[in-house]
C-alpha positions, 0 to 999 in steps of 0.5 A: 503497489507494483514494483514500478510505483517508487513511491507507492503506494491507516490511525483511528480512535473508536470514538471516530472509527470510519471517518470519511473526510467530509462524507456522512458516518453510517452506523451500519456501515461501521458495525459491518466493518467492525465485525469484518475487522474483528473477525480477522483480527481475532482470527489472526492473533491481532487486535485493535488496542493490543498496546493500550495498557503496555504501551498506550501512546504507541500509535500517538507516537507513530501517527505524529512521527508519520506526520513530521516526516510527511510535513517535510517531504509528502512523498512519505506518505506513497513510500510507506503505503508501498512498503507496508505492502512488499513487506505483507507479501514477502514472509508475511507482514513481519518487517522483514523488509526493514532487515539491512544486510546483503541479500535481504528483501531490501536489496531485491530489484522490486525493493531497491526504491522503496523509500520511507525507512528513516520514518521506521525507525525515527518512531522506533526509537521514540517508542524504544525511550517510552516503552522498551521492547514492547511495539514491533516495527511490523505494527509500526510499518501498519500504523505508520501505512494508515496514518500515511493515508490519513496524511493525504486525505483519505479514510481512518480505519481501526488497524489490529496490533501484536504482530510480532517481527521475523528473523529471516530476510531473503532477496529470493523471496522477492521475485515474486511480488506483482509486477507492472507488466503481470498479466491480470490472471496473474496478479489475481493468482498472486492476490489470490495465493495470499488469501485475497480476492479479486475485489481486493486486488482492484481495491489495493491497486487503488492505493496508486491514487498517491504516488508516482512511478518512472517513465521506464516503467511505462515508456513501452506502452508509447513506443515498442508497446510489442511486435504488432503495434507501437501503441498500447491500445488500452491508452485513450488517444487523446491522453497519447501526446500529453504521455508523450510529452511527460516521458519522451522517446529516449528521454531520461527513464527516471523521470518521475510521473504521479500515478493518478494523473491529475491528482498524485498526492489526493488519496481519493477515487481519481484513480479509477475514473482515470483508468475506466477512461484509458488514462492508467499509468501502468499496464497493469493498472489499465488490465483492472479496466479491460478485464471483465471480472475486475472492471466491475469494482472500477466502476463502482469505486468511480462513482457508477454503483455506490461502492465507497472506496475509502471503508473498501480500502480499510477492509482490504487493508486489515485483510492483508495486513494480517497475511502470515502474521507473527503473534504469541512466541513466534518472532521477536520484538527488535530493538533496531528495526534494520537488525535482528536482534 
């Protein structure tokens, strides 16, 4: 989720809730989950079904559109993970990054590749024929956020709805999202500042199991990694040339690199295999690994301790996404996602 990852990095029906691909539905697990899910959601003025009577094909709508648009171009899918995300942690997740004009989140240097806004407001002006004024683009960035890891083989989870939309996009408020050079007390400052934990952090990270990033973004861990070594000496050795190879010394900054080598377009738990072998892409990936108090939710998202990645994932993924949630009279509901009204 760091501003490196360009393209990085939720539908469900009650009837399927937590449906894990080809892994088993536990009942008590669900019942946890829901509990969790509700709890938040109640406490932040959102619920799941907020639209089933004013709008009740509103998640149909964004799901199908998510799906049309991925079909043609699958890197959809990390893009609109990546600016749901951006989006929460800049005034809340208020679709304030949707906002065009000069100045605006959009323009800050941590937005300026963040792709995906034609999928935005493709469902929103589908939504806007069937029902007018009624779904804001802050629910239609968090549905079409789920359905994007749908898209890509991972879990369905039940996503609160009645956010309403902001009226104020600044670039400043920008400068302060993680980064991919943060200092991992610093991203867990970062996390920890918008009410989240440590274990979220590693589980959202986790979203980089899709998506790429740019060879900019990690050539200085090959090469110029600081004065004393050349080398990141979290990089496992024997991946050093096959890095080398994809992002050569002095070669082209914007080449594109998947984030989770071996499988950059499966959402599964590759991701933190790679890194538990040294093989993270981005400096604070690999940070999730060295440090004491994240590596334990690495290994137990890579198979070592049980933890299920895909219902920890749908958990901290309601967590945030109700991060300073506009409900009620605050806000608005858009009519163009890319303008006030």
């Amino acid at each position: 989720f760091s501003k490196a990852s360009t393209h990085s990095s939720f539908h469900i029906s009650i009837s399927n809730f937590i449906s894990m691909g080809s892994s088993i539905q536990t009942p008590i697990v669900f019942f946890l989950w829901l509990a969790m899910a509700t709890t938040l959601a109640l406490g932040q003025g959102t619920r799941v079904g907020f639209y089933s009577k004013s709008c009740p094909r509103a998640e149909s709508i964004v799901q199908s559109t998510v799906r049309t648009h991925f079909q043609s171009d699958a890197t959809v899918a990390p893009g609109l993970l990546r600016m749901h995300f951006h989006d929460c942690f800049v005034q809340g997740c208020d679709a304030s990054i949707l906002i065009s004009g000069p100045s605006t989140e959009k323009t800050a240097g941590p937005n300026l590749l963040v792709r995906g806004y034609e999928v935005i407001d493709d469902a929103k002006a589908q939504l806007e024929i069937a029902c007018p004024g009624i779904v804001s683009c802050a629910d239609i960035l968090a549905l079409a956020a789920r359905d994007s890891v749908v898209l890509t083989s991972g879990a369905n989870w039940a996503v609160p709805t009645g956010r309403r939309d902001g009226r104020v996009s600044l670039a400043s408020d920008a400068s302060n999202l993680p980064g991919f050079r943060d200092p991992i007390n610093v991203q867990k400052q970062k996390f920890a500042d918008k009410g989240l934990t440590p274990q979220d952090l590693v589980t959202l990270v986790g979203g980089h199991t899709i998506g790429t990033s740019a060879c900019q973004f990690l050539s200085y861990r090959l090469y110029n990694f600081n004065s004393s070594v050349a080398v990141d000496p979290a990089i496992d050795p024997a991946f050093l040339p096959q890095l080398k190879a994809l992002c050569p010394q002095n070669g082209d900054g914007a080449k594109r690199v998947g984030l989770d080598n071996g499988s950059p377009n499966r959402f599964d738990t590759s991701f933190f295999t790679n890194l538990r072998n040294g093989r993270g892409m981005l400096e604070s990936d690999q940070m999730l690994w060295t440090d004491a108090s994240t590596r334990t939710f690495v290994q137990r998202f890579s198979g070592l301790l049980g933890l299920s990645f895909n219902v920890e994932f749908g958990k901290s993924m309601v967590k945030m996404s109700n991060i300073g949630v506009k409900t009620g009279t605050n806000g608005e509901i858009r009519k163009l996602c890319s303008a006030i009204n």
